[in-house]
mmCIF file of the N, C-alpha and C atoms, coordinates in Angstrom:
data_MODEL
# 
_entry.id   MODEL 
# 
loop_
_atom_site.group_PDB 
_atom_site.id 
_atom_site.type_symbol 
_atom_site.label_atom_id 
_atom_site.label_alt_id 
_atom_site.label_comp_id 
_atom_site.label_asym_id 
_atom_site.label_entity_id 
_atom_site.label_seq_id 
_atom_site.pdbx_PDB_ins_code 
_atom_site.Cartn_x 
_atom_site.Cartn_y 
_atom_site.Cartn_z 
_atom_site.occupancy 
_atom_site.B_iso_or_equiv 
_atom_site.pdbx_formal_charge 
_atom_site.auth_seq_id 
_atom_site.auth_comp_id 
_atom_site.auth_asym_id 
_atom_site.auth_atom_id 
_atom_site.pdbx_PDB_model_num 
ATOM 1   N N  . UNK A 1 1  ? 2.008   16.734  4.087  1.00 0.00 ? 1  UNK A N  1 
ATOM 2   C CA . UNK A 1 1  ? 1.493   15.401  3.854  1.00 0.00 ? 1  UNK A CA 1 
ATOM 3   C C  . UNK A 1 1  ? 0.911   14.865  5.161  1.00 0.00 ? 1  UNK A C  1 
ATOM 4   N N  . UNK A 1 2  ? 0.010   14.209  5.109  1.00 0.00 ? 2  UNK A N  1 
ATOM 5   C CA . UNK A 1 2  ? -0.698  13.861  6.032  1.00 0.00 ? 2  UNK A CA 1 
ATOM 6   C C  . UNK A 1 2  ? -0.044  12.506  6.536  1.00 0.00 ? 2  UNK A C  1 
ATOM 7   N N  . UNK A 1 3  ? 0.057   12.411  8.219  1.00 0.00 ? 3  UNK A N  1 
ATOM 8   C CA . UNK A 1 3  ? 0.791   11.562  8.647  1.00 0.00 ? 3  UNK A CA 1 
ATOM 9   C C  . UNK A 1 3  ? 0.566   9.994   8.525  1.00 0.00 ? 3  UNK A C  1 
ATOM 10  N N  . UNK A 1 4  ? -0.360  9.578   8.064  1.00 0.00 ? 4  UNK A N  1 
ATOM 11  C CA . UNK A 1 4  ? -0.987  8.136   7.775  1.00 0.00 ? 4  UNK A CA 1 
ATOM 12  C C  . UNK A 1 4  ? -0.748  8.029   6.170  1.00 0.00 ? 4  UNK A C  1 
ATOM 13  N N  . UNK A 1 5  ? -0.257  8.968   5.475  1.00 0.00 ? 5  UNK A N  1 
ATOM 14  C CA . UNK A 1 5  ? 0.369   8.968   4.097  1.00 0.00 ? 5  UNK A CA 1 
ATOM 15  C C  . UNK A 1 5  ? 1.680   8.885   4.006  1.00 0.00 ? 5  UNK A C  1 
ATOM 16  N N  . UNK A 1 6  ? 2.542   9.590   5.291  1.00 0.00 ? 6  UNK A N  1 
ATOM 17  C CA . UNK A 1 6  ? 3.873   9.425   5.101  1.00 0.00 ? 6  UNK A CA 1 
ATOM 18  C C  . UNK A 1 6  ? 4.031   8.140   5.676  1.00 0.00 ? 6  UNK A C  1 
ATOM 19  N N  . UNK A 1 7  ? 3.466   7.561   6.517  1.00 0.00 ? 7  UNK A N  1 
ATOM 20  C CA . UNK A 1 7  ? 3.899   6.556   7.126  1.00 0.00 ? 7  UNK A CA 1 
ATOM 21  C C  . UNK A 1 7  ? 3.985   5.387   6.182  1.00 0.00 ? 7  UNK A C  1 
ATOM 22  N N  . UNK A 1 8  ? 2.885   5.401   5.133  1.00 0.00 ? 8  UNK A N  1 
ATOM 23  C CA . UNK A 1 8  ? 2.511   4.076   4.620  1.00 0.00 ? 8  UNK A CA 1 
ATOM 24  C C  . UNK A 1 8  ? 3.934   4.122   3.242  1.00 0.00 ? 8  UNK A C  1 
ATOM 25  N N  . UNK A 1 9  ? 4.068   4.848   3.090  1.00 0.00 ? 9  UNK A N  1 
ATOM 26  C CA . UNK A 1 9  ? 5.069   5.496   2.423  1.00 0.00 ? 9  UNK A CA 1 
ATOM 27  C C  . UNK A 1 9  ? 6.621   5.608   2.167  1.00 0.00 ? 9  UNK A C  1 
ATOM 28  N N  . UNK A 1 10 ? 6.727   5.664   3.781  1.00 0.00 ? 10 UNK A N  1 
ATOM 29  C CA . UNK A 1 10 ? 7.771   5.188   4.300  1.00 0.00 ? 10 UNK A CA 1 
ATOM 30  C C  . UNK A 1 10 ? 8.030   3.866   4.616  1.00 0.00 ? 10 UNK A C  1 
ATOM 31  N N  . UNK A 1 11 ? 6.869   3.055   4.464  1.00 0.00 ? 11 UNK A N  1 
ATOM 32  C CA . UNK A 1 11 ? 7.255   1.647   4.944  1.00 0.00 ? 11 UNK A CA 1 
ATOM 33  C C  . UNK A 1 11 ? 7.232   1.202   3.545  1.00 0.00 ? 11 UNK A C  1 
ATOM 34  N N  . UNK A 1 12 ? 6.551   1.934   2.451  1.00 0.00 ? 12 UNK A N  1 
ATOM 35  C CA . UNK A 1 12 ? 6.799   0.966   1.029  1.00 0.00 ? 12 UNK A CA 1 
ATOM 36  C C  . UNK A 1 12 ? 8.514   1.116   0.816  1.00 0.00 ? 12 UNK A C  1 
ATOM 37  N N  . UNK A 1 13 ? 9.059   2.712   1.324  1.00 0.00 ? 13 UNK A N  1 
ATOM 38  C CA . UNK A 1 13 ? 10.177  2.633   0.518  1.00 0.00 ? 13 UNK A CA 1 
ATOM 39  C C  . UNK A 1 13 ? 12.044  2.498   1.092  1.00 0.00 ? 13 UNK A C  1 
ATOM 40  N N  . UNK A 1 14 ? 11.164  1.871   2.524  1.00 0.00 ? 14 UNK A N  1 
ATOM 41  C CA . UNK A 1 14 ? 12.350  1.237   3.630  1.00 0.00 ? 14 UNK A CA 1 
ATOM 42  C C  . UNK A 1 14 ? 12.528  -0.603  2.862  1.00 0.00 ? 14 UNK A C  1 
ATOM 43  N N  . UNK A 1 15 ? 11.463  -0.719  2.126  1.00 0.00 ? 15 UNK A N  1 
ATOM 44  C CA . UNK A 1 15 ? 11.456  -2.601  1.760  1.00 0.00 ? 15 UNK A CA 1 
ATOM 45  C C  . UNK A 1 15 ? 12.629  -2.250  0.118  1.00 0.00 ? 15 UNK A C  1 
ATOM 46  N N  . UNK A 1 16 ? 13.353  -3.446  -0.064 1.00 0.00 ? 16 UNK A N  1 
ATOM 47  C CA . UNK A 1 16 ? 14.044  -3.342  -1.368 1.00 0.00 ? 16 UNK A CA 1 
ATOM 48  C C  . UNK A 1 16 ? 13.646  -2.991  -2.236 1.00 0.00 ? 16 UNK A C  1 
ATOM 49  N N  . UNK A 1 17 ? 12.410  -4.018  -2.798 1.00 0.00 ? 17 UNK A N  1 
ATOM 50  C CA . UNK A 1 17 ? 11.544  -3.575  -3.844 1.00 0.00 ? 17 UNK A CA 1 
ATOM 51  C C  . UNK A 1 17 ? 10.537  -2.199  -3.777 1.00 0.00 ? 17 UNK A C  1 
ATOM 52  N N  . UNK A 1 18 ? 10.645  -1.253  -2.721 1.00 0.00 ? 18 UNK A N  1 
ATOM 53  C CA . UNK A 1 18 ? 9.489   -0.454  -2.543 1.00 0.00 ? 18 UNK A CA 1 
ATOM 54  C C  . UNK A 1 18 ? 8.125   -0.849  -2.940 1.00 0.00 ? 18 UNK A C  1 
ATOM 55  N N  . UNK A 1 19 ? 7.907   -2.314  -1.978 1.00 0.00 ? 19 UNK A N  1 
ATOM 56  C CA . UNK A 1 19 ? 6.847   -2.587  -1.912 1.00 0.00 ? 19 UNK A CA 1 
ATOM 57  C C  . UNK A 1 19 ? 5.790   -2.882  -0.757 1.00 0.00 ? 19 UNK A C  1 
ATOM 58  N N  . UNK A 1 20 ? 4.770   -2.283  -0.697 1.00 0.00 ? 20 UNK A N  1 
ATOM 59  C CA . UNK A 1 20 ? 4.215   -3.160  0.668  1.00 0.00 ? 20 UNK A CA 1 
ATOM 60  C C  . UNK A 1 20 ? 2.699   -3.494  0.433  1.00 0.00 ? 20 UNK A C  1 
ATOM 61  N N  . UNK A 1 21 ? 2.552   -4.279  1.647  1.00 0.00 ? 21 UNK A N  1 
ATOM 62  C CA . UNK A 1 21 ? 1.106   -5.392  1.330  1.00 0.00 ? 21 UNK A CA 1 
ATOM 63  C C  . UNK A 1 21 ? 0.318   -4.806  2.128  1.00 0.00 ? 21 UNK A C  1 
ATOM 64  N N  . UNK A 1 22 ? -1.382  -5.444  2.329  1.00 0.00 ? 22 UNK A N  1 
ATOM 65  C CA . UNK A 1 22 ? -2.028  -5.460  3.217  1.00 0.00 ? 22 UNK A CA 1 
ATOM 66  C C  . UNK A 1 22 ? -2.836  -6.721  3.112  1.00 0.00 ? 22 UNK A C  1 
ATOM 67  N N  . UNK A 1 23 ? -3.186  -7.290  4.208  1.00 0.00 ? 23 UNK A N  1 
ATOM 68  C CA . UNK A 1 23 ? -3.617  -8.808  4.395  1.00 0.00 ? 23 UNK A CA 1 
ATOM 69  C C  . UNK A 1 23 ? -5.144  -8.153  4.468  1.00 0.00 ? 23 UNK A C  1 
ATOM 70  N N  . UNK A 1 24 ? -6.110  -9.085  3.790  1.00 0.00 ? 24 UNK A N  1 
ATOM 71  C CA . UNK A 1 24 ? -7.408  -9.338  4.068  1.00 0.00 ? 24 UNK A CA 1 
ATOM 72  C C  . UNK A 1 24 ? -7.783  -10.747 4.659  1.00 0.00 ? 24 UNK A C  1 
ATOM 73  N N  . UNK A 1 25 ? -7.997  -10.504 5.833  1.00 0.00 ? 25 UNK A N  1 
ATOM 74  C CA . UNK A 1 25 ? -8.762  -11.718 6.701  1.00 0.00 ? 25 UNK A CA 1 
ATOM 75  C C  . UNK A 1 25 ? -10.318 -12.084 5.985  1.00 0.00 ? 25 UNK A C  1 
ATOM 76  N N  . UNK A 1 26 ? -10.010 -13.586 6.536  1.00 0.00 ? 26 UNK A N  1 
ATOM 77  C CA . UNK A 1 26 ? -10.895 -13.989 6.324  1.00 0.00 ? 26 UNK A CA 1 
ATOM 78  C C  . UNK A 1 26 ? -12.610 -13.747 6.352  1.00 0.00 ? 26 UNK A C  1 
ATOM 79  N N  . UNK A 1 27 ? -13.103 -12.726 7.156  1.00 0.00 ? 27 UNK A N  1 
ATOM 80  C CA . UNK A 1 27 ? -13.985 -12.189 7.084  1.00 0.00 ? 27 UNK A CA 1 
ATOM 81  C C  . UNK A 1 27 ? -14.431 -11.198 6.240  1.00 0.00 ? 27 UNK A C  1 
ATOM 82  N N  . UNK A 1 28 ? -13.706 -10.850 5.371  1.00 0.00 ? 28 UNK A N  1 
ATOM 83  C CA . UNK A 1 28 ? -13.522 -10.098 4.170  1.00 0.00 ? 28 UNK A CA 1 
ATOM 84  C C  . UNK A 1 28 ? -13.342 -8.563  4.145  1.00 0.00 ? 28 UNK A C  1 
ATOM 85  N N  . UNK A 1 29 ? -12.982 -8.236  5.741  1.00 0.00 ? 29 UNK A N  1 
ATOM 86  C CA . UNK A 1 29 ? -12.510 -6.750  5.620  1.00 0.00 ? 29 UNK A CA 1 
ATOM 87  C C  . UNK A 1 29 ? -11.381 -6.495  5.386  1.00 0.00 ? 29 UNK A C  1 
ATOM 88  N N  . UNK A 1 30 ? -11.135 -5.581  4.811  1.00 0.00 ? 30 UNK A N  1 
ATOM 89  C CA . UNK A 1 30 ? -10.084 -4.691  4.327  1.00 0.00 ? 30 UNK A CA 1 
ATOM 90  C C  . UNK A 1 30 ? -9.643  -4.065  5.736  1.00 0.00 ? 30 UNK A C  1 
ATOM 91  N N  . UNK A 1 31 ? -8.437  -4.348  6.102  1.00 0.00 ? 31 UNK A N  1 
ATOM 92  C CA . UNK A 1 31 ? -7.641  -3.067  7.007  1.00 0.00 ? 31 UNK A CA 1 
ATOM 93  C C  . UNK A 1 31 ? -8.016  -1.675  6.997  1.00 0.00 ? 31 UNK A C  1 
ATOM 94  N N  . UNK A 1 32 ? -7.718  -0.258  7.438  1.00 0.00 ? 32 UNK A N  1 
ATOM 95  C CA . UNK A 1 32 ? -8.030  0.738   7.514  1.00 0.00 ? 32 UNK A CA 1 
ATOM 96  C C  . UNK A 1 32 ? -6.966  1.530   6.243  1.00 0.00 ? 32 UNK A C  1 
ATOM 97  N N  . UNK A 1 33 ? -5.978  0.799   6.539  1.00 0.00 ? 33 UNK A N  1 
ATOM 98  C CA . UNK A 1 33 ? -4.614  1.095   5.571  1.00 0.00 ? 33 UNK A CA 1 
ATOM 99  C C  . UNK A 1 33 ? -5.386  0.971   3.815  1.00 0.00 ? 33 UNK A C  1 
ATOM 100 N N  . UNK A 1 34 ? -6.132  -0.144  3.654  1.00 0.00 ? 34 UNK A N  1 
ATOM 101 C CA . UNK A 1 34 ? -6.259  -0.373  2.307  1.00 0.00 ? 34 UNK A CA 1 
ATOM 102 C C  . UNK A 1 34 ? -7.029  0.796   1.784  1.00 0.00 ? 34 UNK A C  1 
ATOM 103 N N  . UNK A 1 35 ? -7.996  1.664   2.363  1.00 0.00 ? 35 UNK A N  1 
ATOM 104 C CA . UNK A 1 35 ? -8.108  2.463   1.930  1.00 0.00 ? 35 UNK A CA 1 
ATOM 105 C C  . UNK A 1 35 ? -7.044  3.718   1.721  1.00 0.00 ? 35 UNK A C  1 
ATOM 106 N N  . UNK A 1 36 ? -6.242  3.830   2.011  1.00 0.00 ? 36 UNK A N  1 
ATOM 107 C CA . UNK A 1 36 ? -5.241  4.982   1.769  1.00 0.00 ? 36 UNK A CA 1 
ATOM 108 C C  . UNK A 1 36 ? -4.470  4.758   1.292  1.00 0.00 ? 36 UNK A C  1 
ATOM 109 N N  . UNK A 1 37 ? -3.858  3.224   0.814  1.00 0.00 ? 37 UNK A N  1 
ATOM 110 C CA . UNK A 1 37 ? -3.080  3.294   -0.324 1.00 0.00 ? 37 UNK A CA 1 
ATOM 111 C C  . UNK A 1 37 ? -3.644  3.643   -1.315 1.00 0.00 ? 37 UNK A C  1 
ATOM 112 N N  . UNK A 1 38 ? -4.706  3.274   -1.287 1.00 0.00 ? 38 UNK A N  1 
ATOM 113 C CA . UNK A 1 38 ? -5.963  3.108   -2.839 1.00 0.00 ? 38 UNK A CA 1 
ATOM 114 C C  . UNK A 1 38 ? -5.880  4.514   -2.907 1.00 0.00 ? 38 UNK A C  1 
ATOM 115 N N  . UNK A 1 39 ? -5.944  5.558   -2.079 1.00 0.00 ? 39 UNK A N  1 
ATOM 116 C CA . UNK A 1 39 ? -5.641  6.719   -2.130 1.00 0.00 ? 39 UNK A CA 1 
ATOM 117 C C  . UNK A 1 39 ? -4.483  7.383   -2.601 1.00 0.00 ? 39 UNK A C  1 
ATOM 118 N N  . UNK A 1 40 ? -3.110  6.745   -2.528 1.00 0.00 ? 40 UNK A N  1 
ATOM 119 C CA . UNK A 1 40 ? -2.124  7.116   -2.772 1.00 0.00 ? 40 UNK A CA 1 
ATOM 120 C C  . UNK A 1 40 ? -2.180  6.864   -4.177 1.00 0.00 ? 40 UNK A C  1 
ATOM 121 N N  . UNK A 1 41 ? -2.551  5.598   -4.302 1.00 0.00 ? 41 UNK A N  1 
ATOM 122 C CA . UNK A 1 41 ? -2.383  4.830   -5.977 1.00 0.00 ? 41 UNK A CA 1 
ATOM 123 C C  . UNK A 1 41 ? -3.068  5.816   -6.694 1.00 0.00 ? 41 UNK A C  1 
ATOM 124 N N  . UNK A 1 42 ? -4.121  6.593   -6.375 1.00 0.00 ? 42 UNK A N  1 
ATOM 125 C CA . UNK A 1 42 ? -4.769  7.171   -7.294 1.00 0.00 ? 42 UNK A CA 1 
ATOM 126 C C  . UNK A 1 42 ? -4.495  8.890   -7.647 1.00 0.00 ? 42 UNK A C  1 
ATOM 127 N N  . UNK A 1 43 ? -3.225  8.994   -6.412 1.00 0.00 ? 43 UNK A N  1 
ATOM 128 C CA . UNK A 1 43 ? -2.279  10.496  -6.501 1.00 0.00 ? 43 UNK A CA 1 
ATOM 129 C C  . UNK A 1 43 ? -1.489  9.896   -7.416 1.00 0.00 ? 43 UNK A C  1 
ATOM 130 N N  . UNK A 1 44 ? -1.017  8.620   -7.709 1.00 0.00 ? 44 UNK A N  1 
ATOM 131 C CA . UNK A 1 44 ? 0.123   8.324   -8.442 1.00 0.00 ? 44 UNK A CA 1 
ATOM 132 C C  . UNK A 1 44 ? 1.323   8.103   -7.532 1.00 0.00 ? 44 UNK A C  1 
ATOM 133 N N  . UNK A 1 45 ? 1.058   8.185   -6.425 1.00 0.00 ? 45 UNK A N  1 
ATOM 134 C CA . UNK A 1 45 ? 2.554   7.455   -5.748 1.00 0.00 ? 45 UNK A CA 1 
ATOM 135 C C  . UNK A 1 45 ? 2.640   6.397   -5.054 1.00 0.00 ? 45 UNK A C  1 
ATOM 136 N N  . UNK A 1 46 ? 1.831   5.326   -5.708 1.00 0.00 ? 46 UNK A N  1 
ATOM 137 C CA . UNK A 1 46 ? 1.845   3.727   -5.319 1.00 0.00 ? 46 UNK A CA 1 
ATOM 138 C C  . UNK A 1 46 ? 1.528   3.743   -6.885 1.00 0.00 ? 46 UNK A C  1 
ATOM 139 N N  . UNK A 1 47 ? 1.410   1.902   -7.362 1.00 0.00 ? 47 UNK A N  1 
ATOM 140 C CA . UNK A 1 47 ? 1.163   1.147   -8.346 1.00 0.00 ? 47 UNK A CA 1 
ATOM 141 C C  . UNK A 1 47 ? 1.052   -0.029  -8.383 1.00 0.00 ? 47 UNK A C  1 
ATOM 142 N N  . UNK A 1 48 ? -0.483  -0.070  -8.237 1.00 0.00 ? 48 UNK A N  1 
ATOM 143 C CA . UNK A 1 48 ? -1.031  -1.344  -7.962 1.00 0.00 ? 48 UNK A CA 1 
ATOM 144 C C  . UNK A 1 48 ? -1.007  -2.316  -8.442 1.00 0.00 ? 48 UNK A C  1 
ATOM 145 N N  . UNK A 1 49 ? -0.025  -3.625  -7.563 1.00 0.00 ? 49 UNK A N  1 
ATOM 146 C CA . UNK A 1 49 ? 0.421   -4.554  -8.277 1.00 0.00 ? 49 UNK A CA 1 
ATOM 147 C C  . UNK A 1 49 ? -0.534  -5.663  -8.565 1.00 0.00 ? 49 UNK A C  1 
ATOM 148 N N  . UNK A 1 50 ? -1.943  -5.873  -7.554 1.00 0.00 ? 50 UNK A N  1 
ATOM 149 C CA . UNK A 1 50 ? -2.527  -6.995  -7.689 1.00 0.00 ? 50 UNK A CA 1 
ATOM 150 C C  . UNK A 1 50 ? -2.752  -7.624  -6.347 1.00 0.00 ? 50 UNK A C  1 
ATOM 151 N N  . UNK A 1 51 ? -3.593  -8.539  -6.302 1.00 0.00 ? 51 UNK A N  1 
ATOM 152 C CA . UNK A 1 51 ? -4.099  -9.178  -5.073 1.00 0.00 ? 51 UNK A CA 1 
ATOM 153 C C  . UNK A 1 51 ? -3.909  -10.776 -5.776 1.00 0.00 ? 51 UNK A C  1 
ATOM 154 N N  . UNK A 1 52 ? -3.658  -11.200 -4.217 1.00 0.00 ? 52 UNK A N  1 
ATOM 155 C CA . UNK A 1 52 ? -3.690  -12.763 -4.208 1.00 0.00 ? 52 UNK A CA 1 
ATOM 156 C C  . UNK A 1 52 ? -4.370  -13.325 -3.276 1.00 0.00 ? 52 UNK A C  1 
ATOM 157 N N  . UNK A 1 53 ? -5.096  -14.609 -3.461 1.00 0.00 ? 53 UNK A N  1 
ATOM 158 C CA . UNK A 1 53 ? -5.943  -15.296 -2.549 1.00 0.00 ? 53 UNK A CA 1 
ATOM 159 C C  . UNK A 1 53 ? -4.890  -15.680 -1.243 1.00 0.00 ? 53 UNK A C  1 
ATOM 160 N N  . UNK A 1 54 ? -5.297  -15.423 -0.600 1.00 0.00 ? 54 UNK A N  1 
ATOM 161 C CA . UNK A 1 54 ? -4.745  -16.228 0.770  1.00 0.00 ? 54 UNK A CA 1 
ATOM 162 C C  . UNK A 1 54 ? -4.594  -17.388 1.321  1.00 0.00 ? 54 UNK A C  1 
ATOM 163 N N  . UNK A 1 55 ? -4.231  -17.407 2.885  1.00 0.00 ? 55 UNK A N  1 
ATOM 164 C CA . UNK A 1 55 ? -4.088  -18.744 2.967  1.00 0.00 ? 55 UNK A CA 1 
ATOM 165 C C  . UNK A 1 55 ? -5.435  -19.700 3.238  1.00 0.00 ? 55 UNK A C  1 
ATOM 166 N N  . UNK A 1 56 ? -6.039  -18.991 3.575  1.00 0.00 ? 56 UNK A N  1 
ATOM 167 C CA . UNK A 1 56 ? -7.818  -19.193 4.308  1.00 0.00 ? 56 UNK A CA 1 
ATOM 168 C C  . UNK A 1 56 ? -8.611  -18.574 3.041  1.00 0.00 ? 56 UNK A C  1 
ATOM 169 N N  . UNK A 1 57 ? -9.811  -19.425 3.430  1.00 0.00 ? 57 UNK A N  1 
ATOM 170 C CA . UNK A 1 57 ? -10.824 -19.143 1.904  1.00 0.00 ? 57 UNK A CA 1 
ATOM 171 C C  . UNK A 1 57 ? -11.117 -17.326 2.635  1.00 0.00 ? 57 UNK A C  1 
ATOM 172 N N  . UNK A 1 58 ? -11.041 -16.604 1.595  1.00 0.00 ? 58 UNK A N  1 
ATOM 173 C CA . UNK A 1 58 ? -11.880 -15.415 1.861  1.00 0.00 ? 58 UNK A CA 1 
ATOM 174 C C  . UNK A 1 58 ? -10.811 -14.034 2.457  1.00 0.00 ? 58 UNK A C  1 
ATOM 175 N N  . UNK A 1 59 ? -9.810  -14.673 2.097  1.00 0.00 ? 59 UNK A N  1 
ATOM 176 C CA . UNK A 1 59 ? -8.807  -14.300 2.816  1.00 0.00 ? 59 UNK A CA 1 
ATOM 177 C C  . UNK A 1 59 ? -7.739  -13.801 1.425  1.00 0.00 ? 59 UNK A C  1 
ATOM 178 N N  . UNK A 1 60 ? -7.005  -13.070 1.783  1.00 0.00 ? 60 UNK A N  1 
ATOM 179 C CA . UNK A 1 60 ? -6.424  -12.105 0.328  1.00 0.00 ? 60 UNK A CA 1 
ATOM 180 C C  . UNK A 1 60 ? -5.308  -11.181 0.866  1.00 0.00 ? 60 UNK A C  1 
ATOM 181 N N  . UNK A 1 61 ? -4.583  -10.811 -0.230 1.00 0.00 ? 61 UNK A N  1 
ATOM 182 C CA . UNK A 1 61 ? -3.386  -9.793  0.149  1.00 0.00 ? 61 UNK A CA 1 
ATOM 183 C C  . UNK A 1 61 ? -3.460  -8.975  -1.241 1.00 0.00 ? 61 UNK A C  1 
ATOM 184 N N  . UNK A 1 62 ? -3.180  -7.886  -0.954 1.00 0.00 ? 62 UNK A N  1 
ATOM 185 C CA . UNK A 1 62 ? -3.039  -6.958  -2.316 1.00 0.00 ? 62 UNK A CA 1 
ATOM 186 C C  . UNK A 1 62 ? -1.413  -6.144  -1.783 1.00 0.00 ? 62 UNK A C  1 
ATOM 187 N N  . UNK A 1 63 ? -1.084  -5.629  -3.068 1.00 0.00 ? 63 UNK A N  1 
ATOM 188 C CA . UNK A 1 63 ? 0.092   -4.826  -2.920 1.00 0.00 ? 63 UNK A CA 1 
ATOM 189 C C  . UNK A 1 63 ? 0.717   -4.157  -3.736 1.00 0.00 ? 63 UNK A C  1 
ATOM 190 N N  . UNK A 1 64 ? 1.301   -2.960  -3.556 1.00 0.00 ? 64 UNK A N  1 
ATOM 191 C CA . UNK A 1 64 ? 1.092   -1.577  -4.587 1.00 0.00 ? 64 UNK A CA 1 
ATOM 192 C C  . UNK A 1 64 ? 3.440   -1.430  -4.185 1.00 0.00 ? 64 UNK A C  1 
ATOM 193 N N  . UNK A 1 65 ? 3.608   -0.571  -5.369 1.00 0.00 ? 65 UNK A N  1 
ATOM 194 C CA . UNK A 1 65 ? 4.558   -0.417  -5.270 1.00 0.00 ? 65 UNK A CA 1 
ATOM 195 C C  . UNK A 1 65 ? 4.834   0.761   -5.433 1.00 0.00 ? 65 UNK A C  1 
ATOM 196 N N  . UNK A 1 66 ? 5.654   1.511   -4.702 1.00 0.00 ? 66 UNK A N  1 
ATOM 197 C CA . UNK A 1 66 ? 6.143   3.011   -4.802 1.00 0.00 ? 66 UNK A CA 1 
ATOM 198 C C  . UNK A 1 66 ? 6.911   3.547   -5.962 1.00 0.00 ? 66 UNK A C  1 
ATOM 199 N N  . UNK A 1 67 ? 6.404   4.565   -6.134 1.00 0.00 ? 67 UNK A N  1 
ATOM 200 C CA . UNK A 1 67 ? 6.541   5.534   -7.776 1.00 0.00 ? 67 UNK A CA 1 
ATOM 201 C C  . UNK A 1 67 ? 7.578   6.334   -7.384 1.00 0.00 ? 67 UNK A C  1 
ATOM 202 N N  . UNK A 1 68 ? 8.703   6.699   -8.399 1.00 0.00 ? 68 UNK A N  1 
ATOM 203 C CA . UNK A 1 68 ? 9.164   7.985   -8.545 1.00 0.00 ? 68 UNK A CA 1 
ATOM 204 C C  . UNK A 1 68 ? 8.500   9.360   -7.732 1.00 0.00 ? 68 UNK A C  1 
ATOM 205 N N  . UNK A 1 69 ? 7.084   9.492   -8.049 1.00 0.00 ? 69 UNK A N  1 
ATOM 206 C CA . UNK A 1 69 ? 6.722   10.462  -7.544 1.00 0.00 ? 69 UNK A CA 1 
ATOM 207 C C  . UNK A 1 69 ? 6.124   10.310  -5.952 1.00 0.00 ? 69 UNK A C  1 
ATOM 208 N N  . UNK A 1 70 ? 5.867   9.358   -5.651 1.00 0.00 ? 70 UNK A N  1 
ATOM 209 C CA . UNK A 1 70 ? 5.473   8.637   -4.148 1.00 0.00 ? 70 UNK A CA 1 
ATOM 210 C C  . UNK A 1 70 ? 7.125   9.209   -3.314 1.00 0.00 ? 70 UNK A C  1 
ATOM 211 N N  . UNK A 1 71 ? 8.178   8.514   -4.109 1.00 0.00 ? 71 UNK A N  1 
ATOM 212 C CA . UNK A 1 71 ? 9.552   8.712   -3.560 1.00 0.00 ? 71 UNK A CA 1 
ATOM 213 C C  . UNK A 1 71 ? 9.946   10.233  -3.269 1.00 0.00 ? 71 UNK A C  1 
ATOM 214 N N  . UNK A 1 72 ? 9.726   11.110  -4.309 1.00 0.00 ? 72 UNK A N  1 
ATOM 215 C CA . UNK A 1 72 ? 9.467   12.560  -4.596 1.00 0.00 ? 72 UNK A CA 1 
ATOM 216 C C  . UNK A 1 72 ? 8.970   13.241  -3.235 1.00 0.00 ? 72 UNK A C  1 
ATOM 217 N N  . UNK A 1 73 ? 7.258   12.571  -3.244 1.00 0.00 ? 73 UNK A N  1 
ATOM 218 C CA . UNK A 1 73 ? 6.626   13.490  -2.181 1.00 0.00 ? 73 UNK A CA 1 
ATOM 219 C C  . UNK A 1 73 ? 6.936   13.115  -1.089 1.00 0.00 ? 73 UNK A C  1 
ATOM 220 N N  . UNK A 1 74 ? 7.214   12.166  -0.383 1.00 0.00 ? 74 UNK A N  1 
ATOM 221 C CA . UNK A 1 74 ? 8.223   11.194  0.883  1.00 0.00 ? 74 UNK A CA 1 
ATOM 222 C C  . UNK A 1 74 ? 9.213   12.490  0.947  1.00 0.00 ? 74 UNK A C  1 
ATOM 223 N N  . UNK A 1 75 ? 10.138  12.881  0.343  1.00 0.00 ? 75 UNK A N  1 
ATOM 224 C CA . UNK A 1 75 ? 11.520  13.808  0.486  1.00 0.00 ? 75 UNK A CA 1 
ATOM 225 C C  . UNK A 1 75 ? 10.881  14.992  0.511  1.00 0.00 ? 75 UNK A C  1 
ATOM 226 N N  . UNK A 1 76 ? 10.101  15.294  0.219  1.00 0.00 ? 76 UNK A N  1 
ATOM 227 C CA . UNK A 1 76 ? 9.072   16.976  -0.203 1.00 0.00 ? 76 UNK A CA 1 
ATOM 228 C C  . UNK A 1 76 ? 8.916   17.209  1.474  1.00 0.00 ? 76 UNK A C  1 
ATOM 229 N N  . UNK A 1 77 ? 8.447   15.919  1.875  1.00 0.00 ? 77 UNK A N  1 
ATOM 230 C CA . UNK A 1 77 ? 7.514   16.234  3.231  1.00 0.00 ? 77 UNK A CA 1 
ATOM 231 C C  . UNK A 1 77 ? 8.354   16.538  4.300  1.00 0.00 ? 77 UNK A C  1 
# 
């Protein structure tokens, strides 16, 4: 597993809910991270919960929650 996969991975499934976020600033970029969950979500080991507007116009948070099989490949690796 590639190390920017275990990591993100490991931080969904150190939180109670095995969940984690990423903030979109106000300028409307996406972090580097948001692309590789979107990546994970689409192996099936995240599950994308949804985005919310922020605190600033233009500004947003999305956040995916860790799968059985996310948990799976985490212990595999």
């Amino acid at each position: 597993m590639i190390d920017h996969r275990r990591r993100l991975l490991s931080r969904a499934a150190l939180t109670d809910e095995g969940r984690i976020t990423v903030r979109r600033e106000p300028d409307r970029a996406w972090p580097g991270d948001h692309s590789r969950l979107c990546a994970l979500e689409n192996d099936g080991h995240l599950l994308f919960l949804g985005e919310e507007p922020g605190p600033s116009p233009g500004s947003a948070s999305a956040e995916w929650r860790i799968t059985a099989q996310g948990r799976e490949a985490l212990r595999d690796a």
